[in-house]
C-alpha positions as CSV (number, residue, x, y, z in Angstrom):
1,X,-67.5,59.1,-30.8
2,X,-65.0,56.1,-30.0
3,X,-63.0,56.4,-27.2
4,X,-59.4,55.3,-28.3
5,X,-58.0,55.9,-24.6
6,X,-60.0,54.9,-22.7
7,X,-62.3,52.5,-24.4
8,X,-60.5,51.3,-27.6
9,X,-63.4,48.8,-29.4
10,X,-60.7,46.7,-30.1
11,X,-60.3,45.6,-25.9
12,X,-64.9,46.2,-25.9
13,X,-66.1,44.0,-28.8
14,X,-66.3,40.7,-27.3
15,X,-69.6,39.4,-27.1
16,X,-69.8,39.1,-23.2
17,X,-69.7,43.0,-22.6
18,X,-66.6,42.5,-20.5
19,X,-63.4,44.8,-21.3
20,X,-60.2,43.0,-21.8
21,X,-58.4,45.2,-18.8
22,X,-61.1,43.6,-16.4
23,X,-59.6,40.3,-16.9
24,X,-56.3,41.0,-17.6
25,X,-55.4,43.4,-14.5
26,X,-56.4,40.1,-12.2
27,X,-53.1,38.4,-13.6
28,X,-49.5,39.4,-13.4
29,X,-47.8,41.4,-16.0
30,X,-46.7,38.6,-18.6
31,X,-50.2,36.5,-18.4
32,X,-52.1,40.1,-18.2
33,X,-50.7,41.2,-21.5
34,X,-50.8,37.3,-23.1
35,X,-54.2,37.9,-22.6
36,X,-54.7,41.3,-23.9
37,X,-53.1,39.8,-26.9
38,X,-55.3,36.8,-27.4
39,X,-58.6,39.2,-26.9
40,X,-57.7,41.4,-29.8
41,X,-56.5,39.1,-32.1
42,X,-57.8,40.1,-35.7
43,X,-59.6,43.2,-34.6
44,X,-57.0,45.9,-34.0
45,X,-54.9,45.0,-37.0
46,X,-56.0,42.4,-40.0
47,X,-53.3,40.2,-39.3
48,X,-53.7,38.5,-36.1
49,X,-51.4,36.0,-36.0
50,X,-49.1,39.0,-35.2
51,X,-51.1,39.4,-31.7
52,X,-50.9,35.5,-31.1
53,X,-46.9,35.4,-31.8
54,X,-46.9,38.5,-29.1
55,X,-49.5,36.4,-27.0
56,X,-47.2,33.4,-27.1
57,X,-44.3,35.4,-26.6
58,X,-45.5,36.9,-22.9
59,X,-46.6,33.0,-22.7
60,X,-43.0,31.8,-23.0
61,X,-41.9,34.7,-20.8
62,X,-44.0,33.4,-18.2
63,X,-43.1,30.0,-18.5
64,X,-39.3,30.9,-18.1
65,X,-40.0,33.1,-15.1
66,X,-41.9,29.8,-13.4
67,X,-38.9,27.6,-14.5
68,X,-36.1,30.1,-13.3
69,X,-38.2,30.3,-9.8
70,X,-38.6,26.4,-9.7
71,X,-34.6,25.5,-10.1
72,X,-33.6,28.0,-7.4
């Protein structure tokens, strides 16, 4: 039986055995959930250049956090 809680396939399918959360929780929030993003591009949903415009968004996010903290 799949575990949609607490192990969704969609963050346990990559070829390496590792789950996304294992990387992702080693990040802050915006790269963390850029990454969880990236890794389940095309497998939760069929479209997944939906999950890479979300990925790029948290990516953007990130950058304009870094910027804002630079120019103080």
């Amino acid at each position: 039986m799949t575990d949609l809680i607490n192990h969704p396939p969609h963050y346990t399918s990559h070829p390496s055995g590792v789950e996304c959360v294992t990387i992702a929780e080693h990040h802050n929030f915006n790269i963390g959930n850029a990454i969880k993003y990236l890794w389940r591009a095309g497998l939760k949903t069929e479209n997944p250049v939906e999950d890479l415009e979300k990925a790029r968004w948290y990516v953007e996010r990130e950058i304009g956090r870094l910027c804002k903290g630079a120019a103080s």
